[in-house]
BAFI-3210 file (N, C-alpha, C; in Angstrom, 3 decimals, decimal comma, padded with zeros to 6 digits):
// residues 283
n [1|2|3|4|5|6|7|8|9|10|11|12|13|14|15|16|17|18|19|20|21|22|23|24|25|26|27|28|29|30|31|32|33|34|35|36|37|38|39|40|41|42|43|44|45|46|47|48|49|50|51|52|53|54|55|56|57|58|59|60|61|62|63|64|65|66|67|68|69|70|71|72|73|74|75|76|77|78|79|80|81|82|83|84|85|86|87|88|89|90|91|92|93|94|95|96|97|98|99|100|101|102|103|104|105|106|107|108|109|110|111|112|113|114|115|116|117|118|119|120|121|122|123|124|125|126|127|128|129|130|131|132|133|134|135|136|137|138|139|140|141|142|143|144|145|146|147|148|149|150|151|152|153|154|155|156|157|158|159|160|161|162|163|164|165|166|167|168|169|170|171|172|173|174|175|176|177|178|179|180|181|182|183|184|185|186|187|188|189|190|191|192|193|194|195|196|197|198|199|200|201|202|203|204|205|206|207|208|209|210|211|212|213|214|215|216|217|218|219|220|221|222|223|224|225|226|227|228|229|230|231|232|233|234|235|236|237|238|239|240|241|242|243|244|245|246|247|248|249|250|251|252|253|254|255|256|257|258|259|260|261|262|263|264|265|266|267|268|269|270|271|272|273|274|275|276|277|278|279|280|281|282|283]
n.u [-002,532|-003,699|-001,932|-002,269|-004,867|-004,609|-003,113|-004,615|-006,334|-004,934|-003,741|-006,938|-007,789|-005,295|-006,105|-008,631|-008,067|-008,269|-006,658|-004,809|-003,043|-002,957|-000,159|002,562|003,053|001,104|-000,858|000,299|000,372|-002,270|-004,154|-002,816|-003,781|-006,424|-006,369|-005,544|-007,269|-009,520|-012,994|-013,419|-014,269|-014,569|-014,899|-012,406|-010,745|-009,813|-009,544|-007,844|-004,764|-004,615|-006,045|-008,626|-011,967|-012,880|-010,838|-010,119|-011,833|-011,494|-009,305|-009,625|-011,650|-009,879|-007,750|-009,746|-010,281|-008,014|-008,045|-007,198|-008,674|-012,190|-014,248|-017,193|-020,295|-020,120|-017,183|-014,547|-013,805|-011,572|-010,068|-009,158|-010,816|-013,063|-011,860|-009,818|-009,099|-006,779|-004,125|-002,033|001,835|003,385|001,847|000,615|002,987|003,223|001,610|000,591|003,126|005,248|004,668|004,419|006,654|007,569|006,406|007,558|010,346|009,548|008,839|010,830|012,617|011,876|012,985|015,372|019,295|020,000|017,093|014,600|012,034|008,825|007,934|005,152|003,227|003,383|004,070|004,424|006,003|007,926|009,035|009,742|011,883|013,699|014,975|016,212|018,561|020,693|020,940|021,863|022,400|019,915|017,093|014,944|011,558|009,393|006,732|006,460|007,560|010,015|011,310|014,138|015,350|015,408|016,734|019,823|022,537|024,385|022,840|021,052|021,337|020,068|017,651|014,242|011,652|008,433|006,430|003,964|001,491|002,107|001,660|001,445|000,658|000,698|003,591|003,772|003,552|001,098|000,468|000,966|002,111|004,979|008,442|010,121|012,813|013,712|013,091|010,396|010,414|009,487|007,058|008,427|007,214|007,485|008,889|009,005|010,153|009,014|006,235|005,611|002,939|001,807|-001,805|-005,006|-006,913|-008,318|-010,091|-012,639|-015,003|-014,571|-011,818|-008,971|-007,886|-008,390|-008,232|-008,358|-008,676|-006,867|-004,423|-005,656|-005,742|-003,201|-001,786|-002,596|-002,062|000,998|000,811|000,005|002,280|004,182|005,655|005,471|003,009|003,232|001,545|001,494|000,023|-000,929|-002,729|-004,824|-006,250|-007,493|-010,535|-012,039|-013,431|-012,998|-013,062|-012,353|-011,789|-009,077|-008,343|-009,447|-008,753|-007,113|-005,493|-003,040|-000,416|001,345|000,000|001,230|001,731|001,053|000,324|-002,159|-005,201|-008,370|-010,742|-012,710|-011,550|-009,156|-009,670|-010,826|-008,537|-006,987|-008,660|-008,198|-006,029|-003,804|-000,294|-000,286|001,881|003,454|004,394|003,720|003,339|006,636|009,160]
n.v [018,921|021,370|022,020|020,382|021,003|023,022|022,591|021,445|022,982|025,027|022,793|022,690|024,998|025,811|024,338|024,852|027,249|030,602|031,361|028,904|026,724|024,175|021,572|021,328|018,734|017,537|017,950|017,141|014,447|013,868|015,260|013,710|010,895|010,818|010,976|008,611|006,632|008,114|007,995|008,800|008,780|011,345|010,538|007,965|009,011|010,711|008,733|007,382|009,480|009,839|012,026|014,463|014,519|016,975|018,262|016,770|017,709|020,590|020,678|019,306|021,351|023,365|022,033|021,818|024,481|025,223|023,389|021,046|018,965|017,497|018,494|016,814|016,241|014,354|013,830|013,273|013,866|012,535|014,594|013,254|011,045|012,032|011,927|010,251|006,666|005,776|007,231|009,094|008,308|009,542|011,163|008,442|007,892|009,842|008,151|006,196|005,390|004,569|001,908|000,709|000,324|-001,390|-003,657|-004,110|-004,648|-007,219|-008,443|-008,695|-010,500|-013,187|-014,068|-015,294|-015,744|-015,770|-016,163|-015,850|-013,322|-011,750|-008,674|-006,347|-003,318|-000,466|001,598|-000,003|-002,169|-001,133|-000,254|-002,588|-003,273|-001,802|-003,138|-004,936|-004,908|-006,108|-008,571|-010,926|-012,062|-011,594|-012,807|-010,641|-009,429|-007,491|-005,074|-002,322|000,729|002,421|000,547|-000,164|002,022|002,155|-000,216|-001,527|-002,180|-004,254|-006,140|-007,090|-010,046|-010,594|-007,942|-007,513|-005,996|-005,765|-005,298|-003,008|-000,857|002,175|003,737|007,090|007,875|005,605|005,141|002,375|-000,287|-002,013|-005,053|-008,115|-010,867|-011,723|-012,602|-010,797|-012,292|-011,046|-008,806|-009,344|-011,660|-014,963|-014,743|-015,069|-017,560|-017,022|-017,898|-017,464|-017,382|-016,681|-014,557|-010,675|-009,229|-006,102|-004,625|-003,539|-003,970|-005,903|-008,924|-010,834|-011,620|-011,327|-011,741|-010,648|-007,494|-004,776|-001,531|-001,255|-003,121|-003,886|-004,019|-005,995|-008,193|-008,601|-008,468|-011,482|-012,683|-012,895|-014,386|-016,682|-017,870|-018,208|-019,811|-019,434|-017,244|-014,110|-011,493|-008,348|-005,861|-002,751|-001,958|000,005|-001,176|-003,144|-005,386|-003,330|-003,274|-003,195|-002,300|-004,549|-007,993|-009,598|-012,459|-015,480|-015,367|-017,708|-017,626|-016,626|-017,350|-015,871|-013,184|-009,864|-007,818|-004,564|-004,650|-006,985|-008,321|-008,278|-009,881|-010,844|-010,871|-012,271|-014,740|-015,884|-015,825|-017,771|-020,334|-020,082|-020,900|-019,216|-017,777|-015,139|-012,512|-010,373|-007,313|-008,544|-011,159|-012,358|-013,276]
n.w [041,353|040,685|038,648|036,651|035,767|034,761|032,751|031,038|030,540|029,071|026,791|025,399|024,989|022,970|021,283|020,393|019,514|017,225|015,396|015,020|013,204|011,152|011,168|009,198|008,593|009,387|008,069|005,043|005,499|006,542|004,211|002,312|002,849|002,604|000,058|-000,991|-000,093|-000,882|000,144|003,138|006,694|009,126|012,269|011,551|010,973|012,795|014,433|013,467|013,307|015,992|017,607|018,137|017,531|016,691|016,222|013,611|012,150|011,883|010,425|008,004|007,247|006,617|004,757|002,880|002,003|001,364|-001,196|-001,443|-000,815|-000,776|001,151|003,184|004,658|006,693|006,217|004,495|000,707|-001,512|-003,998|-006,330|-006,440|-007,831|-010,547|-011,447|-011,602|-010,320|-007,650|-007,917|-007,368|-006,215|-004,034|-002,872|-001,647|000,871|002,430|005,103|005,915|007,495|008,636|005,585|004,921|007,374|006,511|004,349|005,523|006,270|004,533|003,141|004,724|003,362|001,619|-000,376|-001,143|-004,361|-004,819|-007,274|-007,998|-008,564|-008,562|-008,004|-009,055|-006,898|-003,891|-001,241|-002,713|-003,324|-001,089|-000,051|-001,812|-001,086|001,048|000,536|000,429|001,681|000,260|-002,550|-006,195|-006,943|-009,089|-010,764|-010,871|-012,840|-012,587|-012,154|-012,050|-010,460|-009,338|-010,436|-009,768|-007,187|-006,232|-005,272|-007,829|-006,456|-005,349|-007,591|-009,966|-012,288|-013,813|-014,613|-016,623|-017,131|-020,073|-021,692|-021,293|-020,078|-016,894|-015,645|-014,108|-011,911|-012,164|-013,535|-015,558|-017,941|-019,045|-020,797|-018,636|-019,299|-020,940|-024,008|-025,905|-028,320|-030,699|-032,449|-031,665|-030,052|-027,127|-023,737|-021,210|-017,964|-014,421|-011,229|-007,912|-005,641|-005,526|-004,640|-003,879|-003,974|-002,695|-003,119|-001,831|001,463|001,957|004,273|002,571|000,026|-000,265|-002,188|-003,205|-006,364|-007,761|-010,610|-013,572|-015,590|-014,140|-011,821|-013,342|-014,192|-011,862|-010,946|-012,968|-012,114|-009,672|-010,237|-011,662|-009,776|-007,197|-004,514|-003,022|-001,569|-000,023|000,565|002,252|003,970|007,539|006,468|004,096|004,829|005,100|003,328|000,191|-003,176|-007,236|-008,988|-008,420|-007,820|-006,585|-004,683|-001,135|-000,504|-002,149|-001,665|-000,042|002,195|004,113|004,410|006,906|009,085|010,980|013,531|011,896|012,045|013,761|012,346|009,813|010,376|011,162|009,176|006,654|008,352|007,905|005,292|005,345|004,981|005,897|008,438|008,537|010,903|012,672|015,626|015,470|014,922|016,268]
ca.u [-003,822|-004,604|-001,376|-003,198|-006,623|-004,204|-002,262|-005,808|-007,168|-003,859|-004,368|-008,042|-007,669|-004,967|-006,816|-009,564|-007,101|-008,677|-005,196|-004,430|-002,745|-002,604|000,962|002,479|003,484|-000,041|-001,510|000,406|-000,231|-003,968|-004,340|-002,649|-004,474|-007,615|-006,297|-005,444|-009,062|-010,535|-013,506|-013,244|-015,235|-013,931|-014,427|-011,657|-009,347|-009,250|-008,709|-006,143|-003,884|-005,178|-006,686|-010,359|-012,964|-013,360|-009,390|-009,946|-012,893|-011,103|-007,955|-010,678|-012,019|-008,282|-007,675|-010,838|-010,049|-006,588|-008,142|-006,769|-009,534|-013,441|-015,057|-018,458|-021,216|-019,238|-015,741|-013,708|-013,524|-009,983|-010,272|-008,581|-011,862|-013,854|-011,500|-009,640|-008,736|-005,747|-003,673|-000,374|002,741|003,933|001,133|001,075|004,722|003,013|000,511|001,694|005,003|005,964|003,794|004,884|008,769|007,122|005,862|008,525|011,530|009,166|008,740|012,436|013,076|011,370|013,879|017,236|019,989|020,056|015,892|013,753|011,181|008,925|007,619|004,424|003,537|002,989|004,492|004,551|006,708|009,204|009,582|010,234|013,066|014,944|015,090|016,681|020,129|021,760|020,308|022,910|022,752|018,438|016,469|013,650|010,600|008,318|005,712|007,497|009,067|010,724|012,213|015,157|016,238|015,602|017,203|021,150|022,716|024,919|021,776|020,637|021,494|018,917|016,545|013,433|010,352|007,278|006,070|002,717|000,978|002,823|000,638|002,556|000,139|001,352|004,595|004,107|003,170|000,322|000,419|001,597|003,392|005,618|009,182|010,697|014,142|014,399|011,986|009,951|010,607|008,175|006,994|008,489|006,349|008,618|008,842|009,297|010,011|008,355|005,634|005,329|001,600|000,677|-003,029|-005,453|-008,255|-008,609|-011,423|-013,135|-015,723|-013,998|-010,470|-007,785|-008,719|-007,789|-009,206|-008,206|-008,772|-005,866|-003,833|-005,298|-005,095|-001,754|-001,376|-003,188|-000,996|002,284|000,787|-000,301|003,640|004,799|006,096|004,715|003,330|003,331|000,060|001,995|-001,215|-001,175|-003,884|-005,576|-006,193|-008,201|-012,275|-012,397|-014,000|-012,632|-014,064|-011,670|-011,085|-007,239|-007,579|-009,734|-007,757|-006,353|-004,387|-001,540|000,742|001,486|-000,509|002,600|001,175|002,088|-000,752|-002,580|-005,935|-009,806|-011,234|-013,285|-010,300|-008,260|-010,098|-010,978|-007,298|-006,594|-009,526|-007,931|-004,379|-002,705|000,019|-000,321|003,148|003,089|005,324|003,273|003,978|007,570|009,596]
ca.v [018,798|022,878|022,255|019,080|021,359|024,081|021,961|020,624|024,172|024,805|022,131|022,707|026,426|025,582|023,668|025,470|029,130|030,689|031,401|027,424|026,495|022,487|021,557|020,998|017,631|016,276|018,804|016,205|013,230|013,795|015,080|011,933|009,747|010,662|010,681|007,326|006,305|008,222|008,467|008,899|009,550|011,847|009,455|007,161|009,861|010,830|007,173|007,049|009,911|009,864|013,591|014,511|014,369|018,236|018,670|016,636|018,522|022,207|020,360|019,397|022,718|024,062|021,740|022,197|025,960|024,651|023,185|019,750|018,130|017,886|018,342|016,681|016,180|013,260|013,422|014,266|012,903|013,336|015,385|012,216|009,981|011,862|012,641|008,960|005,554|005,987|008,013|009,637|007,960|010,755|011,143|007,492|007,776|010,109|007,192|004,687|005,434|003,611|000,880|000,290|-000,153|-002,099|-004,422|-004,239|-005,164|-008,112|-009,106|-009,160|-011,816|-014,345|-013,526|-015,708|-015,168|-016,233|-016,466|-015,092|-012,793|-011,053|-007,569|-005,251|-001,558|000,472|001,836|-001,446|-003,349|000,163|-000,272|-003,941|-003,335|-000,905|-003,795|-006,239|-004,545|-007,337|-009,904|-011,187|-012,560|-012,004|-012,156|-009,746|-009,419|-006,358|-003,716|-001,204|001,387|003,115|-000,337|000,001|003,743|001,670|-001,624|-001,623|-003,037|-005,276|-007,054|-007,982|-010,782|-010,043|-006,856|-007,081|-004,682|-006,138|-004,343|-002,789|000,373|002,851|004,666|008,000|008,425|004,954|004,832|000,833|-001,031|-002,838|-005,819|-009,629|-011,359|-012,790|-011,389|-011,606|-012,628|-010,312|-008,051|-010,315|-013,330|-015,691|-014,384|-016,901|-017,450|-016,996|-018,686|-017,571|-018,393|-016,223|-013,385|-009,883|-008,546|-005,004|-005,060|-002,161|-004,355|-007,473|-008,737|-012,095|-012,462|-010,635|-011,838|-009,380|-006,524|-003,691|-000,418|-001,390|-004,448|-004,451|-004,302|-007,135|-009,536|-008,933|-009,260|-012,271|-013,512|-012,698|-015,362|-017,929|-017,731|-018,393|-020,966|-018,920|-015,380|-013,203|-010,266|-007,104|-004,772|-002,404|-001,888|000,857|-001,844|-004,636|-005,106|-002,695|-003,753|-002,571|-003,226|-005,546|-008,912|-009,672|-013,415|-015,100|-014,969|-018,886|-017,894|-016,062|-018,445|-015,087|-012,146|-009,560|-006,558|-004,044|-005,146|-008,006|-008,289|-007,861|-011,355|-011,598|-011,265|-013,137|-016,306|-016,382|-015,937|-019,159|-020,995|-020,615|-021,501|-018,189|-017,089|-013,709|-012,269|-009,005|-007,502|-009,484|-012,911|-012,495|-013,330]
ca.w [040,656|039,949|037,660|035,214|035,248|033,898|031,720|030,185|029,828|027,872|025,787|024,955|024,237|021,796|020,238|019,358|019,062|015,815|014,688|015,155|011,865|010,575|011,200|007,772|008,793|009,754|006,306|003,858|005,555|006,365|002,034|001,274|003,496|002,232|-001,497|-000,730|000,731|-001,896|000,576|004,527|008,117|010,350|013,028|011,095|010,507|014,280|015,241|012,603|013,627|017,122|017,493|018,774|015,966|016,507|015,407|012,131|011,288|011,460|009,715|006,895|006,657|006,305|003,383|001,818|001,762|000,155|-002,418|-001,212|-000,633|-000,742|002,695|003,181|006,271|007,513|006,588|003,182|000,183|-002,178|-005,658|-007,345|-006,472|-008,843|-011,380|-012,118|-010,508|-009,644|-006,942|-008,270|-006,942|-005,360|-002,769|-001,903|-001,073|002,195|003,254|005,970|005,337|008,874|008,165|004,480|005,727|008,453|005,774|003,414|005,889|006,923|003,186|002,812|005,343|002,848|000,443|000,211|-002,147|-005,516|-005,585|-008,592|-007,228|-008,731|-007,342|-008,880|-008,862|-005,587|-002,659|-000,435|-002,966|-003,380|000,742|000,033|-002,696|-000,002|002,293|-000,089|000,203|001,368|-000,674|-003,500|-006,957|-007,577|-010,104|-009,884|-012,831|-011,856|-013,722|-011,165|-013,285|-009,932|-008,770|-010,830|-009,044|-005,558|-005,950|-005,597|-008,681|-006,151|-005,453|-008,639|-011,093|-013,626|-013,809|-016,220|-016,481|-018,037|-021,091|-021,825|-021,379|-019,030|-016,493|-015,436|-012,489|-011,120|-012,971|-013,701|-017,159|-017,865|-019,787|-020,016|-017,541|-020,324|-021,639|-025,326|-025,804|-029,104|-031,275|-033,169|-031,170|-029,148|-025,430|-022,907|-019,575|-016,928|-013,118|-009,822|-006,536|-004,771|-005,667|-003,474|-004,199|-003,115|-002,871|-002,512|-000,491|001,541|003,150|004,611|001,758|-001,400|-001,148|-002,449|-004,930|-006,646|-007,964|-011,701|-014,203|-016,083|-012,332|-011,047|-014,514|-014,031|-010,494|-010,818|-013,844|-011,625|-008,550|-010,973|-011,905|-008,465|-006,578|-003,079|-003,316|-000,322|000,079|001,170|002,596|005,396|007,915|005,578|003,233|005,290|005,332|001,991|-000,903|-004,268|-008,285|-009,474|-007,706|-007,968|-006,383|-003,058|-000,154|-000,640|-003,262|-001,113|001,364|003,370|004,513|005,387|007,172|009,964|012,770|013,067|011,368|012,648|014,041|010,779|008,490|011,022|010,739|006,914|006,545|008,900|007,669|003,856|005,641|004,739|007,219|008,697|009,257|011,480|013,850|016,612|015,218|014,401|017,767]
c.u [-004,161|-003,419|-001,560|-004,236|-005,473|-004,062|-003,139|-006,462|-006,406|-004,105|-005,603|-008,084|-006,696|-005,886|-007,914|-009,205|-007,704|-007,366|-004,245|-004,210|-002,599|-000,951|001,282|002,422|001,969|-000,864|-000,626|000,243|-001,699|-004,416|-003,784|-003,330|-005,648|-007,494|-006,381|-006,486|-009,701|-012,176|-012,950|-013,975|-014,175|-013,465|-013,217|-010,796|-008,914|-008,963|-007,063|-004,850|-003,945|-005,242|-007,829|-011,056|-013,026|-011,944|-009,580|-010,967|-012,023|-009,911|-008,691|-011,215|-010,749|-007,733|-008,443|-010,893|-008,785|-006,924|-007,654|-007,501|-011,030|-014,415|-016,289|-019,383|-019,949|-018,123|-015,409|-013,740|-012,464|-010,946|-009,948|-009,792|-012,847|-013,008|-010,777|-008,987|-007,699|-005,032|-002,145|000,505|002,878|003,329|000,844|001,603|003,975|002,010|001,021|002,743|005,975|005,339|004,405|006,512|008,812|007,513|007,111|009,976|010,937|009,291|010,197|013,289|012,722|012,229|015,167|017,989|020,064|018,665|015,546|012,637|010,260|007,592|005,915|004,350|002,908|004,110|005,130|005,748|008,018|009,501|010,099|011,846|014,228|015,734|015,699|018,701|021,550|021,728|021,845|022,687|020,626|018,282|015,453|013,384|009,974|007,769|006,272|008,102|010,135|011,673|013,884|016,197|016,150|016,431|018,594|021,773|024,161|023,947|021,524|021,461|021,452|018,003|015,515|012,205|010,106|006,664|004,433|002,658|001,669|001,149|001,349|002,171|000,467|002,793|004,621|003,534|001,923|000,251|000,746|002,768|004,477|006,927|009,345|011,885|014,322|012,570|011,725|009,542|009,362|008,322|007,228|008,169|007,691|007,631|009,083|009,329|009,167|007,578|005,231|004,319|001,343|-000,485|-003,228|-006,849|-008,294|-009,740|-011,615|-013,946|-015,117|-012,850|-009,886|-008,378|-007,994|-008,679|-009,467|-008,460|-008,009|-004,583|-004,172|-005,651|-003,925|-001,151|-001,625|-002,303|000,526|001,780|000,372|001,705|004,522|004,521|004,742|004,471|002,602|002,478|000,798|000,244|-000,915|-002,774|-005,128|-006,333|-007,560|-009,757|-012,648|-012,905|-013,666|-013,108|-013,486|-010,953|-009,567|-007,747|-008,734|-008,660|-006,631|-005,670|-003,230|-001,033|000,825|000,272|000,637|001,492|001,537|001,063|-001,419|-004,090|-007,186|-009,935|-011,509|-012,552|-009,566|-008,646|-010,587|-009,538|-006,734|-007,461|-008,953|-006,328|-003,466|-002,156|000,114|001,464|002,772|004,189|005,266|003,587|005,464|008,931|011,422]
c.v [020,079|022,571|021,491|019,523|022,042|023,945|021,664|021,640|024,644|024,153|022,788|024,251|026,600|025,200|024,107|026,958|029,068|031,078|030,184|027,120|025,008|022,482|020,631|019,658|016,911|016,517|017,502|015,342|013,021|013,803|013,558|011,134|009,847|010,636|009,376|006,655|006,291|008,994|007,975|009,211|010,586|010,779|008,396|007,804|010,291|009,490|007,134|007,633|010,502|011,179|013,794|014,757|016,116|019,262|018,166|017,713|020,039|021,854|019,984|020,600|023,296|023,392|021,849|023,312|025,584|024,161|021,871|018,484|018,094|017,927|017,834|016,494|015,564|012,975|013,908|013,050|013,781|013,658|014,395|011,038|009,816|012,195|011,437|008,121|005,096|006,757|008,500|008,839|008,371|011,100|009,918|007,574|008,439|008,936|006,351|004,840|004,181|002,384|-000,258|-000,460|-001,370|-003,771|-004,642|-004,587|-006,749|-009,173|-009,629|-010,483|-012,721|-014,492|-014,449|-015,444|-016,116|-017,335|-015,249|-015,081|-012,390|-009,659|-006,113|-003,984|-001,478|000,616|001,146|-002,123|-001,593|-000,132|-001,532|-003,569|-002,834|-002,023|-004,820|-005,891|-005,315|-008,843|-009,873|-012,157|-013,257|-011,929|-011,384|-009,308|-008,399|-005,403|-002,589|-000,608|002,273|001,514|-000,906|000,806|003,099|000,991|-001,208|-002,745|-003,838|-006,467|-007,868|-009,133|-010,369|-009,276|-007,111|-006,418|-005,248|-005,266|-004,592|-001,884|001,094|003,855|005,897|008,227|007,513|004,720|003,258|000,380|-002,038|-004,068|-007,311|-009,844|-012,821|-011,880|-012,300|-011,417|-011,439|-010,050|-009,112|-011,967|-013,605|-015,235|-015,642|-016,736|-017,628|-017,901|-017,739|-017,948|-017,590|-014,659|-012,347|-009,155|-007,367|-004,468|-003,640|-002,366|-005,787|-007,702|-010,309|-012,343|-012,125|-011,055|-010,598|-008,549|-005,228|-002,590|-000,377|-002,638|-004,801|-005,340|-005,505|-008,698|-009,416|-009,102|-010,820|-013,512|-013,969|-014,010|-016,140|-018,633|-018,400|-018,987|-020,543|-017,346|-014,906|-011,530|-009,342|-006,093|-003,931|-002,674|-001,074|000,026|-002,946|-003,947|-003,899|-003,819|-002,836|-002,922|-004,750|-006,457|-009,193|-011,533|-013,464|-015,181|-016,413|-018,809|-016,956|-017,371|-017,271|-013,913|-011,000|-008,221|-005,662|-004,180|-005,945|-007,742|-008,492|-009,497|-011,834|-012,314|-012,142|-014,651|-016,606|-016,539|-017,702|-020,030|-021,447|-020,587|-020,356|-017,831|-015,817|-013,742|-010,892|-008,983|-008,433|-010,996|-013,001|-012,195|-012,643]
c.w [039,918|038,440|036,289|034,534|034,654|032,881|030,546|029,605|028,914|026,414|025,056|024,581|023,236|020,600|019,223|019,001|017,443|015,222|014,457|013,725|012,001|010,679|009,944|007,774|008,195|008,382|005,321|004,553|005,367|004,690|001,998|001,998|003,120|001,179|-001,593|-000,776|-000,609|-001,120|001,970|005,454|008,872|011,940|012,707|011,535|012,361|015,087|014,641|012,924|015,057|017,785|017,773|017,036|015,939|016,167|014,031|011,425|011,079|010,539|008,490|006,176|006,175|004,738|002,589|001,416|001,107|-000,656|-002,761|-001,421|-000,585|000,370|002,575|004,695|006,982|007,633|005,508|001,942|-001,259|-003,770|-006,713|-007,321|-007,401|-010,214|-011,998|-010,887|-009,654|-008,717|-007,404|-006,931|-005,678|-003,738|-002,051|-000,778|000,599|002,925|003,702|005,824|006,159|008,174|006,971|004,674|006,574|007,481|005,004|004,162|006,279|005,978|002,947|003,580|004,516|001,676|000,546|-001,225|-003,027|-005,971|-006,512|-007,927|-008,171|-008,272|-008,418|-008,459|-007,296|-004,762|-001,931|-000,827|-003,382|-001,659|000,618|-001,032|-001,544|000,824|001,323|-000,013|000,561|001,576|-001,585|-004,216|-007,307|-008,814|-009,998|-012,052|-012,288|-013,407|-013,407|-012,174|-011,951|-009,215|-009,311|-010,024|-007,913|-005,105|-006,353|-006,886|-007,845|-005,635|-006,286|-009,320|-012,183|-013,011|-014,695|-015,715|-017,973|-018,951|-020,907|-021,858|-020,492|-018,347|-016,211|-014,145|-011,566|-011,099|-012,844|-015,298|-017,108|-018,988|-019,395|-019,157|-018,374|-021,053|-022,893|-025,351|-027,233|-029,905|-032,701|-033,096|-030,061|-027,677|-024,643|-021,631|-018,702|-015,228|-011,890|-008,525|-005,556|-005,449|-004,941|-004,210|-003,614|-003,758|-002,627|-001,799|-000,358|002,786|002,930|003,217|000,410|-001,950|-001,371|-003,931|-005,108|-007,457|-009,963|-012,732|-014,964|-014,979|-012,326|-012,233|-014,477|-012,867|-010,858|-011,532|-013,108|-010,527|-008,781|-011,431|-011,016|-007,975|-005,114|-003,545|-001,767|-000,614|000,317|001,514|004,201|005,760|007,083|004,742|003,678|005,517|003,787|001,025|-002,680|-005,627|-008,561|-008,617|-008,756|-008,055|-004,785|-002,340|000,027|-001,610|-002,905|000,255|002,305|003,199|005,069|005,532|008,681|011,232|012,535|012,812|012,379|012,690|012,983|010,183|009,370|011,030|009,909|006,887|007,050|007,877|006,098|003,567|004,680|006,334|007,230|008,922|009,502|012,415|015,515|016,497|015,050|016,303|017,563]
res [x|x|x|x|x|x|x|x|x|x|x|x|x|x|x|x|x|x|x|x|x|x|x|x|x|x|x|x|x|x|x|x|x|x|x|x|x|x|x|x|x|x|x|x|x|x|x|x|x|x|x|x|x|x|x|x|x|x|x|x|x|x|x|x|x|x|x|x|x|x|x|x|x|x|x|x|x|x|x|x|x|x|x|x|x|x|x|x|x|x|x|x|x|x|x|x|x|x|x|x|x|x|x|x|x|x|x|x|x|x|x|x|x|x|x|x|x|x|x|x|x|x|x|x|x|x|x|x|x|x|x|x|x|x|x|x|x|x|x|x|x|x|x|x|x|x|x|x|x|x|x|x|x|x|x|x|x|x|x|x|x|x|x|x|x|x|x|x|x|x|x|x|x|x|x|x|x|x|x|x|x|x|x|x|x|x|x|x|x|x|x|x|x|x|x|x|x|x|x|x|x|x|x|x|x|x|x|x|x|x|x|x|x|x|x|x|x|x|x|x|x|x|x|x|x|x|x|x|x|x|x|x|x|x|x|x|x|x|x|x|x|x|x|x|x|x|x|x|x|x|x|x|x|x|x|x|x|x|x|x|x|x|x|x|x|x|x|x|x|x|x|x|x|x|x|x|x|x|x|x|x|x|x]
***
C-alpha cells in the first residue's frame, strides 16, 4: 500500500513539475485535434486523450505560447477557424489517425472486384484507398487529388479525377460530377456502384453536413450517382452541426465508423434504415 501512495505522489508531482514539457507526440495530435474542431472544451479534450482536465489546460497554455493555437476560458480554439473553412490536409492527416484506418479497412470490405466506386476529398476516403490493395480491376471517380499517390495501379481499371476548382488547402476539385470524353465534347453523367462519403457532421436532426457549399453539392451529386453510398465519419464527427447540409441521414445505406453511435444518433439512424457498421457489429 505505502508503495501505490508513493507511486500516486510520483505521478501527481510529475504532472504538475514546472519543467513538465508536452510530449511531442500528444503536442501534434492535440494542435491538430483542435484544428480539426475548429472550436473545443477542455473537458472534451481530456475525455478524448484520456488526461485530467488540469493536464490539457497546461498543454493549452504550452501551445498557445507556440503560437499553435488560441487558448480561451473554456478550452482552445484553432488559428484556421478564424482565418478560412477549411483545415490543410496535412494536419488532418494527425486527427484520428487509428480511427480513420479503423473506418477505412471497414469501408473496403464493401468493395468487390471489378466494382465502380466512387471516393471524395478527405482523410477518411485516403485510409479507405490504402485498404483496397487487394481489390482488382476498379473503377474509381474521385475529387481526391492525393488518391492517385495512394491507390496501387494493380488495383485500378480506370482512374478519373473530377474537374473544377482545385483547393490546395484540401488538395480536391470542386466542380461537376460529370467527365468529358474530349475537349469540347459533351459531359457524360457517370454511374456507380457504390459511393464512399467523408462527412464533417452527422447528427439525429441535421443529417450529414459539411463546412463548405460547393463540398457538399458535390458530395451530394456523387450519392445521387450511386447505386449504395456508404457515410465514412469517425466519432469526432457525430451530434455536430455544420453550415452546409450534404444530405438527411436516409440518403446513406451505411454509416461506417470506428465506435458505435450516441442513443440519439443510434436510433435516427435505424429509424431511417441506415446500417451502422463499426468494429462492434462486425463479428
Amino acid at each position: 500500500m505505502g508503495e501505490t501512495l508513493r507511486a500516486r505522489a510520483d505521478v501527481e508531482i510529475d504532472d504538475s513539475a514546472p519543467e513538465r514539457r508536452l510530449p511531442a507526440g500528444r503536442k501534434a495530435e492535440l494542435s491538430a485535434y483542435v484544428s480539426e474542431m475548429g472550436q473545443v472544451t477542455v473537458a472534451k479534450l481530456a475525455s478524448h486523450f484520456g488526461v485530467s482536465t488540469d493536464t490539457i489546460r497546461r498543454d493549452l497554455d504550452q501551445l498557445d505560447a507556440d503560437g499553435l493555437l488560441i487558448r480561451t476560458h473554456g478550452g482552445a480554439v484553432s488559428l484556421a477557424a478564424s482565418n478560412r473553412p477549411d483545415t490543410e490536409l496535412e494536419v488532418r492527416l494527425h486527427v484520428q489517425p487509428a480511427a480513420k484506418e479503423t473506418i477505412g479497412r471497414l469501408a473496403a470490405s464493401l468493395v468487390e472486384d471489378g466494382s465502380v466506386i466512387m471516393l471524395n476529398g478527405g482523410t477518411t476516403t485516403l485510409a479507405l484507398a490504402r485498404h483496397l490493395h487487394k481489390l482488382r480491376n476498379l473503377t474509381i471517380a474521385t475529387n481526391n487529388l492525393r488518391i492517385p499517390a495512394e491507390i496501387s495501379s494493380a488495383v485500378i481499371r480506370d482512374l478519373y479525377l473530377f474537374g473544377g476548382s482545385v483547393s490546395t488547402v484540401t488538395q480536391t476539385t470542386t466542380g461537376p460530377v460529370s467527365l468529358r470524353l474530349a475537349p469540347g465534347g459533351h459531359d457524360i453523367e457517370v454511374q456507380a456502384d457504390i459511393a464512399f462519403i467523408g462527412v464533417g457532421a452527422v447528427s439525429a436532426d441535421a443529417g450529414y453536413a459539411t463546412s463548405n457549399l460547393g463540398d457538399a453539392a458535390m458530395m451530394q451529386a456523387m450519392m445521387d450517382r450511386s447505386a449504395r453510398v456508404a457515410v465514412l465519419a469517425d466519432s469526432a464527427k457525430f451530434d455536430r452541426h455544420l453550415f452546409a447540409k450534404i444530405a438527411a441521414l436516409s440518403a446513406a445505406d451505411y454509416l461506417i465508423c470506428e465506435t458505435t453511435p450516441g442513443d440519439e444518433l443510434l436510433a435516427a439512424l435505424r429509424e431511417n434504415e441506415v446500417e451502422v457498421i463499426c468494429p462492434e457489429t462486425v463479428t
